[in-house]
C-alpha positions, 0 to 999 in steps of 0.5 A: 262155872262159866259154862255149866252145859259143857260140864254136865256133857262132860260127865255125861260122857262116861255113862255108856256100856258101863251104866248098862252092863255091870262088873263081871263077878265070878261065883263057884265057877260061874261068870255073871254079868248083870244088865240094866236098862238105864236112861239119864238127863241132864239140863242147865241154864245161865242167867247173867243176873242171876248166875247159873244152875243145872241138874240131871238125874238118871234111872236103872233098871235090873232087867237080868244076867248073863250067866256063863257055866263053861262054853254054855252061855244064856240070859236069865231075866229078873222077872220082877223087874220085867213085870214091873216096866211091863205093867205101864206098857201094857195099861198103855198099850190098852187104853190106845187100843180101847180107843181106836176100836171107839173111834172105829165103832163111830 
């Protein structure tokens, strides 16, 4: 592959609203859409020795849905998965605090 970096940009192209919101999905007269958080990377690097190489990866995360019953429309979040990105947050968010208050103890 001559040039690997201008593949994986091409691929990467697709990921977007799609990645993000999935396919609406009627049930008993419901409309749900479901909404993820999702991140993705990608690298590559060319050797003219040794060849080329790259790889990429990615995340997604359920965060809720849009439900719509009629004119009403609302968000239901997937309160598993808040509470798990939350936690990282919060121990972060935390241990900065606990160390800015050190510093302003000195």
């Amino acid at each position: 592959m001559p040039n690997l970096a201008l593949e994986l940009g091409k691929q990467s192209a697709s990921l977007g609203v799609r990645s993000v919101y999935g396919e609406q999905q009627d049930v008993d007269g419901v409309r749900v859409i479901p909404v993820a958080i999702s991140w993705s990377g990608f690298g590559a690097g060319e050797d003219p020795e040794r060849g080329c190489g790259g790889g990429g990866g990615g995340v997604a995360i359920p965060v809720g849905a849009y439900i719509r019953k009629g004119d009403d429309l609302r968000f239901e979040p997937n309160l598993v998965s808040l509470v798990a990105v939350g936690i990282p947050f919060v121990w972060v968010a935390g241990r900065a605090l606990s160390r800015v208050i050190r510093a302003l103890k000195r």
